[in-house]
Backbone as CSV, one residue per row, in Angstrom:
resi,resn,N_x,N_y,N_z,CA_x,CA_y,CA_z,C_x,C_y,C_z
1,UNK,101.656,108.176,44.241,102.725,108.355,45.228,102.330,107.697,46.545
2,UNK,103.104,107.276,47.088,103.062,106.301,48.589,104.390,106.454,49.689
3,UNK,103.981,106.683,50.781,105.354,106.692,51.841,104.642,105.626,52.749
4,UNK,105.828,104.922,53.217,105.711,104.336,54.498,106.478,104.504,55.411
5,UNK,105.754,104.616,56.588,106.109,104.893,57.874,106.316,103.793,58.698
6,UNK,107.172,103.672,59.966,107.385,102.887,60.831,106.354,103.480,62.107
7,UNK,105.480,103.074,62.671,104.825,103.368,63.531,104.678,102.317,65.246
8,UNK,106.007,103.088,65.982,106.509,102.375,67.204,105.393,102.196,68.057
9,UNK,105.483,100.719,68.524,104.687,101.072,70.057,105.676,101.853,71.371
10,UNK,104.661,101.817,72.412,105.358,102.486,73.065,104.851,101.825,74.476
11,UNK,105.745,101.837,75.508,104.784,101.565,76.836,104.931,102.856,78.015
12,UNK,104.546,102.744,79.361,104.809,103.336,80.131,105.004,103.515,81.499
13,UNK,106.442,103.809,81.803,107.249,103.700,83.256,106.381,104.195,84.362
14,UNK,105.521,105.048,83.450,104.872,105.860,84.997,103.288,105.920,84.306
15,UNK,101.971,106.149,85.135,101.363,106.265,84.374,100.188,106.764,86.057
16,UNK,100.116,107.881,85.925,99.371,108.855,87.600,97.969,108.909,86.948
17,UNK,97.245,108.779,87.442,95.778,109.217,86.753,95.482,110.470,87.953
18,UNK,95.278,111.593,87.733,95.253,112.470,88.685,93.807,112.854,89.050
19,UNK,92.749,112.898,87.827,90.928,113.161,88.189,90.946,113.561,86.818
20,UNK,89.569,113.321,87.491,88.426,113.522,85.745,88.156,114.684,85.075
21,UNK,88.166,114.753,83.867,87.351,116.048,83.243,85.896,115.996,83.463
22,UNK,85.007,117.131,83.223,84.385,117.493,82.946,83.323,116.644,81.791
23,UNK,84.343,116.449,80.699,84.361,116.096,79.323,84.459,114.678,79.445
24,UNK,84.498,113.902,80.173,85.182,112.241,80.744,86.599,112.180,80.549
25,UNK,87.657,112.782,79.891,89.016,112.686,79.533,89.644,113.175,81.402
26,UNK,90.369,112.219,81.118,91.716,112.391,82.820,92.979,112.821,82.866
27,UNK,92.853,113.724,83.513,94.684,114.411,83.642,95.020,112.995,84.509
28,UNK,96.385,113.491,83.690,97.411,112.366,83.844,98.528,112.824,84.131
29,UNK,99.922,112.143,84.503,100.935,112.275,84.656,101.911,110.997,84.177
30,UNK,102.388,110.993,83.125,103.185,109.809,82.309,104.288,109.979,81.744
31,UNK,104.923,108.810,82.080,106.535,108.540,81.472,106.506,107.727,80.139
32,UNK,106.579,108.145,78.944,105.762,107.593,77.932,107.475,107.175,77.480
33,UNK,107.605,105.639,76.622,108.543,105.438,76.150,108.736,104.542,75.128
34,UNK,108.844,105.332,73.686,109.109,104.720,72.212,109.670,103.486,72.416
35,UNK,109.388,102.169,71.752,110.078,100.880,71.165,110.741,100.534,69.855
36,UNK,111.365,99.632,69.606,111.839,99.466,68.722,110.325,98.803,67.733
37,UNK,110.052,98.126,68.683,109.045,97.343,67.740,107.652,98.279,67.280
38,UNK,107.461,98.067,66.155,106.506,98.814,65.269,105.689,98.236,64.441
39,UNK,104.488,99.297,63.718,103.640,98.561,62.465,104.569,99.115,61.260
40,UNK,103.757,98.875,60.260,104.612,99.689,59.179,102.927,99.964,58.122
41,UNK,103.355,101.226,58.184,101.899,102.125,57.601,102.110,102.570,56.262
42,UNK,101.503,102.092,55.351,101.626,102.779,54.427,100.552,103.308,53.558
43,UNK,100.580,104.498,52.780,99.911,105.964,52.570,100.088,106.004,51.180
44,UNK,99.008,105.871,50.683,99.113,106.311,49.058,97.918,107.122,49.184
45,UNK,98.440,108.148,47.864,96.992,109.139,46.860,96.641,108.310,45.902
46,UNK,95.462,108.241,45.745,94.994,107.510,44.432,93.688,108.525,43.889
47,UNK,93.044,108.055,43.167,92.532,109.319,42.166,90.753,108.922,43.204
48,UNK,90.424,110.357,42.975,89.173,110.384,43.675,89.447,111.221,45.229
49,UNK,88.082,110.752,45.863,88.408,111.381,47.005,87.802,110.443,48.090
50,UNK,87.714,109.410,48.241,87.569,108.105,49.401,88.936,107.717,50.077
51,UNK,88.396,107.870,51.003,89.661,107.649,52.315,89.552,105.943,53.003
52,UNK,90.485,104.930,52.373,90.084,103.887,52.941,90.945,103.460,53.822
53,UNK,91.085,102.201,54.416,92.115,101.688,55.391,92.183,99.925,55.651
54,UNK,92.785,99.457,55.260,92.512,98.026,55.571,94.305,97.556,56.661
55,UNK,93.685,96.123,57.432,94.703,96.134,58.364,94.849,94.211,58.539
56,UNK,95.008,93.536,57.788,94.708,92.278,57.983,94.618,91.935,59.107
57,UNK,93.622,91.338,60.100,93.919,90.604,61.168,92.952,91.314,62.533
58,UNK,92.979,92.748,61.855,92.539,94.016,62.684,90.629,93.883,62.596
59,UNK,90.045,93.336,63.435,88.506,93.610,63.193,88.028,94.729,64.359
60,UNK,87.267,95.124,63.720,86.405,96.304,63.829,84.949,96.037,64.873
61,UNK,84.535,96.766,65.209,83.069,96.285,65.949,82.065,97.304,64.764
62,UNK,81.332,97.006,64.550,80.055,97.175,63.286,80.319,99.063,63.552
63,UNK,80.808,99.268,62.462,80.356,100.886,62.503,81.396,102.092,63.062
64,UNK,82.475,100.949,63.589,83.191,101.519,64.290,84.524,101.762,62.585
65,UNK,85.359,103.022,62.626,86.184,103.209,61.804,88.065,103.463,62.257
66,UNK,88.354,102.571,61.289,90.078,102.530,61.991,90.413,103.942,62.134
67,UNK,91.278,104.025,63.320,91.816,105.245,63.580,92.535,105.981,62.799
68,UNK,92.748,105.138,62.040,93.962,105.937,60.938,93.392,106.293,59.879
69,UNK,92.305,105.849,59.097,90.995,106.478,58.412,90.967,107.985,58.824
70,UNK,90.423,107.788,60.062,89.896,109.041,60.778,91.222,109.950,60.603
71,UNK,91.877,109.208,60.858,93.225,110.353,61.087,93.631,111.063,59.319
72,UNK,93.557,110.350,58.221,93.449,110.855,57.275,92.389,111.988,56.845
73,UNK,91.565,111.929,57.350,90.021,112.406,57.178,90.121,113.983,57.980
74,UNK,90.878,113.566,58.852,91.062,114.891,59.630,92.029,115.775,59.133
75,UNK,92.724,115.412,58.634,94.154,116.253,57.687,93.452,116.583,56.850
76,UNK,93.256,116.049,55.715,92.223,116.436,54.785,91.348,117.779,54.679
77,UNK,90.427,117.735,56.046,89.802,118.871,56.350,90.324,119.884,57.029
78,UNK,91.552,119.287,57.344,92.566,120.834,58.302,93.076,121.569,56.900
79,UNK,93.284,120.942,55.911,93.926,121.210,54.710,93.389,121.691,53.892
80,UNK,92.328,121.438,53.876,91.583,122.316,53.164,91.139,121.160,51.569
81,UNK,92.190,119.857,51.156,92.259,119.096,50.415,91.423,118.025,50.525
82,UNK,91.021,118.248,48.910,90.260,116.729,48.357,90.832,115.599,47.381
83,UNK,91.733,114.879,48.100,92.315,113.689,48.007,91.844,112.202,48.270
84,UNK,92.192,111.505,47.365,91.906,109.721,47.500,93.031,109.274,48.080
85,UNK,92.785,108.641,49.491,93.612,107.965,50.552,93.346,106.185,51.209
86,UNK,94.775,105.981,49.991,94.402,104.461,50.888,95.734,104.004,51.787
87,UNK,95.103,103.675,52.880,96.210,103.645,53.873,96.115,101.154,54.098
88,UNK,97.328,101.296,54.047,97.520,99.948,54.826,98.951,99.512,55.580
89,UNK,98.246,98.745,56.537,98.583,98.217,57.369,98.865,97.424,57.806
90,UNK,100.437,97.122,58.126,100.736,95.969,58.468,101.283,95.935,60.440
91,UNK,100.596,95.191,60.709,100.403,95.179,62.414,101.119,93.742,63.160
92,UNK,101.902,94.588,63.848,103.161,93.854,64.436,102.946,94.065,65.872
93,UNK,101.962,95.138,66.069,101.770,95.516,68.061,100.627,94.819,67.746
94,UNK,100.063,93.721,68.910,99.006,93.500,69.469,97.829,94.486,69.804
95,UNK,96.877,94.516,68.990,95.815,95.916,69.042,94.805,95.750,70.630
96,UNK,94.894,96.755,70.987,94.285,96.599,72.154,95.236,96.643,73.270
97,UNK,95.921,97.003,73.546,96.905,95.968,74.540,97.962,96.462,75.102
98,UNK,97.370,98.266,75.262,98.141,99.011,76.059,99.395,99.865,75.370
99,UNK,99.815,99.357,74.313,101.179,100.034,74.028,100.583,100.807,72.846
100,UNK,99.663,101.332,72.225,99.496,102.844,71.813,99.264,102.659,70.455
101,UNK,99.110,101.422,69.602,98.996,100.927,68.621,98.448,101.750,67.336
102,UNK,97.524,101.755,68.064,96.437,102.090,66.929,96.494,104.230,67.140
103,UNK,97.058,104.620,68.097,97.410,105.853,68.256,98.548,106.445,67.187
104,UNK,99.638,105.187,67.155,100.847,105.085,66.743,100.808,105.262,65.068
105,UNK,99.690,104.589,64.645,99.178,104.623,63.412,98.672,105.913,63.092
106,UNK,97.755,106.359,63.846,97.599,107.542,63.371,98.397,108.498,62.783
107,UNK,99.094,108.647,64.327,100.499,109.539,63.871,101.164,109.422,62.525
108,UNK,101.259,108.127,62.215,102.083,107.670,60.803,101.241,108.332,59.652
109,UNK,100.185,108.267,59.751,98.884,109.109,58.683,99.209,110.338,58.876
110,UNK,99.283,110.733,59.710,99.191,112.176,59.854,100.682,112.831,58.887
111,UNK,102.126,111.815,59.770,103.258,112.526,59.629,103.193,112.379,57.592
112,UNK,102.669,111.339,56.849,103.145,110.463,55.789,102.140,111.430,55.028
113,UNK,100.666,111.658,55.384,99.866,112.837,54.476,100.596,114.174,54.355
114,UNK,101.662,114.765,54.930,102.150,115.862,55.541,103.117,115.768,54.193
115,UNK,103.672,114.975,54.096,105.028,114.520,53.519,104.450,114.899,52.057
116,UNK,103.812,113.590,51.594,103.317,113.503,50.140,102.560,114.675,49.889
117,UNK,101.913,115.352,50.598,100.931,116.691,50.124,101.812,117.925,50.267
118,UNK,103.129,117.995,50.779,104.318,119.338,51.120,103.431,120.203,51.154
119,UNK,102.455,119.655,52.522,101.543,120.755,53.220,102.828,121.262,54.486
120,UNK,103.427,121.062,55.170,104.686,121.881,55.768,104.092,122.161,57.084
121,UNK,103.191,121.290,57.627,102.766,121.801,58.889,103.230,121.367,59.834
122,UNK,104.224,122.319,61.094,104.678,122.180,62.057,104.360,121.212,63.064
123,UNK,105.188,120.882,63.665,104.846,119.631,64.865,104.055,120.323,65.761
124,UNK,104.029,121.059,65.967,102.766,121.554,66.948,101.492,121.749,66.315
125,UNK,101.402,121.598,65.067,100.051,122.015,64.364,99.750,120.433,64.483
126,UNK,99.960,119.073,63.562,100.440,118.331,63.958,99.668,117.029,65.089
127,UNK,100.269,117.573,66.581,100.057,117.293,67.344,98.855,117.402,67.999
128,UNK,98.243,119.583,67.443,97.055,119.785,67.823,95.892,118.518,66.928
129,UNK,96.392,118.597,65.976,95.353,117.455,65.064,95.088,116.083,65.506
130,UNK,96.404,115.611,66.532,96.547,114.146,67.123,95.763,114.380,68.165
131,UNK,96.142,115.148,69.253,95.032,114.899,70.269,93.469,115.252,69.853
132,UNK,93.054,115.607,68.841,91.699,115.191,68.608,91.378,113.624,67.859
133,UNK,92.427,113.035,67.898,92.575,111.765,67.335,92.300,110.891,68.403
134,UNK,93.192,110.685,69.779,93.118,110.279,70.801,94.417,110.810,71.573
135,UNK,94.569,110.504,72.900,95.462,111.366,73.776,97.111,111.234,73.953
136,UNK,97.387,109.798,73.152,98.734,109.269,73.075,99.230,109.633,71.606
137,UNK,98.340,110.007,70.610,98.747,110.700,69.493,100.485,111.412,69.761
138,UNK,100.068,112.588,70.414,100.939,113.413,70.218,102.335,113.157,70.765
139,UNK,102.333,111.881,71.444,103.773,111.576,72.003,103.983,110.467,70.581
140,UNK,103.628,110.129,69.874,104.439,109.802,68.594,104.548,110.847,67.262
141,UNK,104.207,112.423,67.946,104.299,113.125,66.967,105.766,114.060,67.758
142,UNK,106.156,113.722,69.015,107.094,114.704,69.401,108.820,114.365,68.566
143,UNK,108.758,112.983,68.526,110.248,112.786,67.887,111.020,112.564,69.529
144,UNK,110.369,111.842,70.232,111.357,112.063,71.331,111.628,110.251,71.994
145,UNK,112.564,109.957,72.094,112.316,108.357,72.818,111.798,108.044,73.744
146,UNK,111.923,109.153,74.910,110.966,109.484,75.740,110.408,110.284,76.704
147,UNK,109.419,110.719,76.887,108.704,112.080,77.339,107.821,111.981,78.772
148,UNK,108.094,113.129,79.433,106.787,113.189,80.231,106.038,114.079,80.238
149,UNK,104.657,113.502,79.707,103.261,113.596,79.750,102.314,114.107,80.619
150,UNK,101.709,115.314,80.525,100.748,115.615,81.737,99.261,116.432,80.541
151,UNK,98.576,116.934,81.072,97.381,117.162,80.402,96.520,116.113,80.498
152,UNK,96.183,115.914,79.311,95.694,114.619,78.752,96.186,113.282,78.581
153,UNK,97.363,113.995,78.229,99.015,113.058,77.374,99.517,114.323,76.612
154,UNK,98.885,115.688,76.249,99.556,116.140,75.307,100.410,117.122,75.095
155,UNK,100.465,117.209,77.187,101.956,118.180,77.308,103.144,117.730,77.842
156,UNK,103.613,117.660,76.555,104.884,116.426,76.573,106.511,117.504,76.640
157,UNK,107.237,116.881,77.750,108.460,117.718,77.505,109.390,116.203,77.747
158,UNK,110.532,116.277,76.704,111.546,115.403,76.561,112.183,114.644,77.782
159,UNK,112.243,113.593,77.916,112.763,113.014,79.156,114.005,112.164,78.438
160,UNK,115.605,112.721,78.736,116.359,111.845,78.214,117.326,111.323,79.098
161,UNK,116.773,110.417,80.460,117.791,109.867,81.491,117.509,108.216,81.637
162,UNK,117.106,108.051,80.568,116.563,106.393,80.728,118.136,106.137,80.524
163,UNK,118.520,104.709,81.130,119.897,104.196,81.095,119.401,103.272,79.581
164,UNK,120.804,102.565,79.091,120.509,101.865,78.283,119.883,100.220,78.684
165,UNK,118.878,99.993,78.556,118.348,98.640,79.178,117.520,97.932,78.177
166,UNK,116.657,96.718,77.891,115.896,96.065,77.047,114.614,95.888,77.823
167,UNK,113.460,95.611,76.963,112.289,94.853,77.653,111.684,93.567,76.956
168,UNK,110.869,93.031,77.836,110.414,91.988,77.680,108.529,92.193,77.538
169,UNK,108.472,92.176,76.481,106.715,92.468,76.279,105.464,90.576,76.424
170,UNK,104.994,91.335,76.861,104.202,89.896,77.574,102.792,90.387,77.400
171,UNK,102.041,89.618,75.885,100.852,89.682,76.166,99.764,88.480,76.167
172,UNK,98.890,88.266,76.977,98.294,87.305,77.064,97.195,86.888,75.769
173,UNK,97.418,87.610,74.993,96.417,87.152,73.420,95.044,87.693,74.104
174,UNK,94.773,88.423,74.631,93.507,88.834,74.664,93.247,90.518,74.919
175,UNK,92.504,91.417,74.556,92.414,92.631,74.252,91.545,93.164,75.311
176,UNK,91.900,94.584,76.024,91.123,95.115,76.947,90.746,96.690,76.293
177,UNK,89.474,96.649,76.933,88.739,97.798,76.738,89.448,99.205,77.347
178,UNK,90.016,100.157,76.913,90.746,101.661,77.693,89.665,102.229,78.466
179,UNK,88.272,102.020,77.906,87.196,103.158,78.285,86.925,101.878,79.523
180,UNK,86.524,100.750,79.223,86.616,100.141,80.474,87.304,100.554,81.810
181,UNK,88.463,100.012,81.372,89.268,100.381,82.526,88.935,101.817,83.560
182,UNK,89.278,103.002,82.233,88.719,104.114,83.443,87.858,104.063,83.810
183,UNK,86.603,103.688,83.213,85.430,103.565,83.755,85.373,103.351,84.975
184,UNK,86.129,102.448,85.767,85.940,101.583,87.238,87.219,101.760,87.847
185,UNK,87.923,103.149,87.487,88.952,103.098,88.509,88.529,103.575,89.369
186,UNK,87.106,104.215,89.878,87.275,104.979,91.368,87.865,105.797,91.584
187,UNK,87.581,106.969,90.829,88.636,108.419,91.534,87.755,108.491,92.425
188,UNK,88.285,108.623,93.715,87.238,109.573,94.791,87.606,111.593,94.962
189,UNK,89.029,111.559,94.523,89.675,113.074,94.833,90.331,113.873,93.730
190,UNK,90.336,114.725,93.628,91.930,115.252,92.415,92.918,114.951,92.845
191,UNK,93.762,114.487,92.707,95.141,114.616,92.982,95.823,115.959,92.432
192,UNK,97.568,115.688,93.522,98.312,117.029,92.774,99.272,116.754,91.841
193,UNK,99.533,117.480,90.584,100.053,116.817,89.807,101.670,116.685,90.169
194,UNK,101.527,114.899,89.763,103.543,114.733,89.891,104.061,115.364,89.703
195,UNK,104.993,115.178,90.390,106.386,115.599,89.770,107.098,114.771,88.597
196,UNK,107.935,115.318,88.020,108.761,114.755,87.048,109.996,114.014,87.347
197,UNK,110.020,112.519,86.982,111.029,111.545,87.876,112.473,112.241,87.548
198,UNK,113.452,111.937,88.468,114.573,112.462,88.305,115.393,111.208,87.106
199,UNK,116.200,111.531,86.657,117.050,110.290,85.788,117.558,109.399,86.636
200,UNK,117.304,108.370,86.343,118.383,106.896,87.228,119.604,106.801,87.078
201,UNK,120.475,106.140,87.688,121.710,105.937,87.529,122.144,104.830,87.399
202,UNK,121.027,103.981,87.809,121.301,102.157,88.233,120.194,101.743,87.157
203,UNK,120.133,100.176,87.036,119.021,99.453,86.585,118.198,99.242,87.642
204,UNK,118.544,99.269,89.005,117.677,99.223,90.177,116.799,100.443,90.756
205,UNK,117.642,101.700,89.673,116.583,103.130,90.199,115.572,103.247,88.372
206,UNK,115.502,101.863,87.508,114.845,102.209,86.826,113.601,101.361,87.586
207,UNK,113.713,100.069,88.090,113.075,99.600,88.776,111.732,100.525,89.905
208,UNK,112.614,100.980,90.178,111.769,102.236,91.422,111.185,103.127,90.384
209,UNK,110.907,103.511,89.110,110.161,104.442,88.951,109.148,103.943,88.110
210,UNK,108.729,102.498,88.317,107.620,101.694,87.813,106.486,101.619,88.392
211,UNK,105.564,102.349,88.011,104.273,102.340,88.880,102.918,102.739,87.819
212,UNK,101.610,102.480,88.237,100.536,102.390,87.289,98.972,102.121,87.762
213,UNK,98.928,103.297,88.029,97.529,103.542,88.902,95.827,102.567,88.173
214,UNK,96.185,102.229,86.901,95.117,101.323,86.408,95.311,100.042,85.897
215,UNK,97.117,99.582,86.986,96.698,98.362,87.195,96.019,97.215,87.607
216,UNK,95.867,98.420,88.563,94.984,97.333,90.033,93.407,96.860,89.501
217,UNK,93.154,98.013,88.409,91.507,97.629,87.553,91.971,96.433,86.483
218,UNK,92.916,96.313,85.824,92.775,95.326,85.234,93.610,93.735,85.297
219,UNK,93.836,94.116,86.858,94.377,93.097,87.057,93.558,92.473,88.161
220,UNK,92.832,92.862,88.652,91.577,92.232,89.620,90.615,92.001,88.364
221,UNK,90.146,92.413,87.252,89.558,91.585,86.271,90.226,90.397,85.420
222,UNK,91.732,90.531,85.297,92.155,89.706,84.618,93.737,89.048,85.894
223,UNK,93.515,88.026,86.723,94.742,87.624,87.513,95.556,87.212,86.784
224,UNK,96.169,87.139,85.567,97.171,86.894,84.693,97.975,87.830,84.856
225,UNK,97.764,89.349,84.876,98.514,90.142,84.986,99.460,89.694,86.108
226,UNK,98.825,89.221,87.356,99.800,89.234,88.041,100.687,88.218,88.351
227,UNK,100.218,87.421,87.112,100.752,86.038,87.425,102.218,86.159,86.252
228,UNK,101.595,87.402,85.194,103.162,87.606,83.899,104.039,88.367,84.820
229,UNK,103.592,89.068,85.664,104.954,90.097,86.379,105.891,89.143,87.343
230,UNK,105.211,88.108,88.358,105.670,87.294,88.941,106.817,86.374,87.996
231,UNK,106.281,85.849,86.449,107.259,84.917,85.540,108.444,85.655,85.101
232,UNK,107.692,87.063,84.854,108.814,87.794,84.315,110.468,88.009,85.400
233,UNK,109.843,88.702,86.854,110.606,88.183,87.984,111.738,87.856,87.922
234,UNK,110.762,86.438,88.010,111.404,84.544,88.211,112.170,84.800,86.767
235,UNK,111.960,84.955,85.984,112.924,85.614,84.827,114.059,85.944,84.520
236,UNK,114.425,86.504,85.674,115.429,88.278,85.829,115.131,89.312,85.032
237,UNK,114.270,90.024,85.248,113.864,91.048,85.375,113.766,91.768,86.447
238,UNK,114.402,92.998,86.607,115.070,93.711,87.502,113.487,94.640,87.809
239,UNK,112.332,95.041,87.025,111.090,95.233,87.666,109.956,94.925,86.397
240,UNK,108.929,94.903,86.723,108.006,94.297,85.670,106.491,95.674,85.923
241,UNK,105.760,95.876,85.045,104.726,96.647,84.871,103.719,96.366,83.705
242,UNK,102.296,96.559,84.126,101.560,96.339,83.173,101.784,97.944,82.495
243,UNK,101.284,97.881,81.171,101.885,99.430,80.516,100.216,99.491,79.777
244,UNK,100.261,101.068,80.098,99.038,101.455,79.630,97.662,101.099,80.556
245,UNK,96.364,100.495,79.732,95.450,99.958,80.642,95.662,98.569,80.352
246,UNK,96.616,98.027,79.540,96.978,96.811,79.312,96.615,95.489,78.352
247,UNK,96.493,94.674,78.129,96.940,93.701,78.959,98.428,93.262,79.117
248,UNK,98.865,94.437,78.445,100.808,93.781,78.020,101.128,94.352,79.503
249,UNK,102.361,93.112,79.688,103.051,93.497,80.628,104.488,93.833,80.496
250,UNK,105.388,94.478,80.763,106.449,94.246,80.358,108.015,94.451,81.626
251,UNK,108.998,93.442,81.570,109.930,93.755,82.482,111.384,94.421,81.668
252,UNK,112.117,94.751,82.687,113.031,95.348,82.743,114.533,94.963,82.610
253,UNK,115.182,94.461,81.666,116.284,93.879,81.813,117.648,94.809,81.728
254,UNK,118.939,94.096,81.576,119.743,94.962,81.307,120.522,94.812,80.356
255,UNK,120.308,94.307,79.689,121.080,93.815,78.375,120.230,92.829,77.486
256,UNK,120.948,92.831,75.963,119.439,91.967,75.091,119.450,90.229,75.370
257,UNK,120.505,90.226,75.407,120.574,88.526,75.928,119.854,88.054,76.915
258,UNK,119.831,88.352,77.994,118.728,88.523,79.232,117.533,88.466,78.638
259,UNK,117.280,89.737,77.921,116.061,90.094,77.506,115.823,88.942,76.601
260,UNK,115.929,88.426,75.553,115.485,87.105,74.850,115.643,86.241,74.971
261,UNK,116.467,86.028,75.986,116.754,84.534,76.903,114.846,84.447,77.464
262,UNK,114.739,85.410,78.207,113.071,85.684,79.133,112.282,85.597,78.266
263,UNK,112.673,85.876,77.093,111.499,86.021,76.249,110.764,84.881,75.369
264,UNK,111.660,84.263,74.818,112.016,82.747,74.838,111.326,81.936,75.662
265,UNK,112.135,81.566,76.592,111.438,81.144,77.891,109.808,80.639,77.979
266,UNK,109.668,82.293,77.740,107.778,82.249,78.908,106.997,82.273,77.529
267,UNK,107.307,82.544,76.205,107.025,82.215,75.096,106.417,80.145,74.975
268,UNK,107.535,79.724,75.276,107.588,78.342,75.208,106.978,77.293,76.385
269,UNK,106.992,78.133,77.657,106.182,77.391,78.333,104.925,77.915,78.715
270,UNK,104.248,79.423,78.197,103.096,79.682,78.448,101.999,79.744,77.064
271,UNK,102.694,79.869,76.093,101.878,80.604,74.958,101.479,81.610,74.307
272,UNK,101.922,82.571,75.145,102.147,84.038,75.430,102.753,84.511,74.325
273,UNK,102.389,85.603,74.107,103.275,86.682,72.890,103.859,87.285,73.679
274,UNK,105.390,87.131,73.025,106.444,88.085,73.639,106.984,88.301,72.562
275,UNK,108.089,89.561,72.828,108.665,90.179,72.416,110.032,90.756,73.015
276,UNK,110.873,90.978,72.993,112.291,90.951,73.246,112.619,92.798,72.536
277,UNK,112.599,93.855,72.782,112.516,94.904,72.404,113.313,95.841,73.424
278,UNK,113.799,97.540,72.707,114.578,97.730,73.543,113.827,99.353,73.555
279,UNK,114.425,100.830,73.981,113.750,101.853,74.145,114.391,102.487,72.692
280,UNK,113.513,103.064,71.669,114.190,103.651,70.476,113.372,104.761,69.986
């Protein structure tokens, strides 16, 4: 038996880093928001009990194990079950690169082992299993298009005032480190935690609620960033943001024509991976 899952990226409108744990993990404050564009995961039992994972294209650093392995591995032992799991992967998000990829996958393991084993475990059980996965887990386990995020990432309550608009995903073909990034943001204080943005009414009040406290780290290591938000712009794009710790950038349009007109575009005269995608 085998299910496959669609496993969305996602980017994000808001993204507060508020101070550090204890533990190195950072409260946050985030506007997390599902895409159309996705991997597609798929989950078979096969006889035995080895949990494998292959991802064409996807390399590994020596020793290190795909997330979605792990994420099988962990159901497994919540379950109490000794099952043979081979998971594959077909990868359509740029790994590395801010929009939740390899998080996104998990989730798909998690939701697709759930399914085929009519183990029946609640989205909150679930979710508890994702954030020991990593911290964006659980916003592809809520079912929501889009949420805001505080904890870790994993206290998520439904945010449904996004207008209808498209984006433009912009990545420069090269992959950044997450643990990097925090590493060298410089908290000096706690912050207090945000507030929760009010809904827009305009494409110009989606504009205003674009902001991203670990841009400024990876865009003083990498000046491209600020050179895709500027094209995007010059574009029409009504506002542009790096999402996540990055390197994708993505702007704001208002309709899909716009949006793949831009996409097109900076595709053809930079080299750039884009993508033309909308909020789903």
């Amino acid at each position: 038996m085998q299910r496959t899952v669609a496993a969305p990226a996602k980017v994000n409108f808001i993204l507060d880093v508020l101070g550090r744990r204890p533990n190195g993990y950072h409260d946050v404050a985030m506007l997390m928001v599902r895409l159309s564009l996705h991997d597609r995961v798929t989950v078979a039992l096969v006889g035995g009990d080895a949990v494998t994972a292959s991802c064409p294209g996807l390399e590994l650093a020596a020793g290190e194990e795909n997330i979605a392995a792990r994420a099988a591995r962990l159901f497994l032992e919540h379950t109490g079950l000794r099952r043979g799991v081979e998971i594959s992967i077909v990868k359509r998000i740029p790994a590395a690169a801010g929009m939740g990829g390899g998080s996104s996958n998990a989730a798909a393991v998690l939701l697709a082992l759930d399914d085929l084993l009519e183990t029946g475990l609640s989205r909150s059980e679930l979710q508890s299993l994702g954030v020991r996965l990593g911290a964006d887990v659980p916003f592809f386990l809520c079912g929501e298009m889009a949420a805001w995020a505080t904890g870790i990432g994993e206290v998520l309550e439904p945010w449904r005032g996004l207008p209808p608009c498209w984006l433009v995903l912009v990545n420069p073909r090269f992959a950044v480190s997450t643990a990097w990034v925090y590493q060298n943001l410089g908290l000096t204080h706690y912050r207090g935690l945000s507030k929760i943005p009010r809904f827009p009414e305009r494409m110009e009040d989606v504009a205003g609620l674009l902001r991203n406290d670990l841009e400024t780290v990876t865009s003083s290591r990498y000046p491209v960033i600020a050179e895709i938000k500027s094209r995007l712009i010059a574009a029409g794009a009504v506002g542009a943001l790096m999402s996540g710790s990055g390197p994708t950038v993505f702007g704001v349009y208002a309709d899909r024509p716009a949006a793949e007109a831009a996409a097109g575009e900076l595709a053809t005269d930079t080299g750039w991976w884009t993508a033309a995608v909308s909020p789903a």
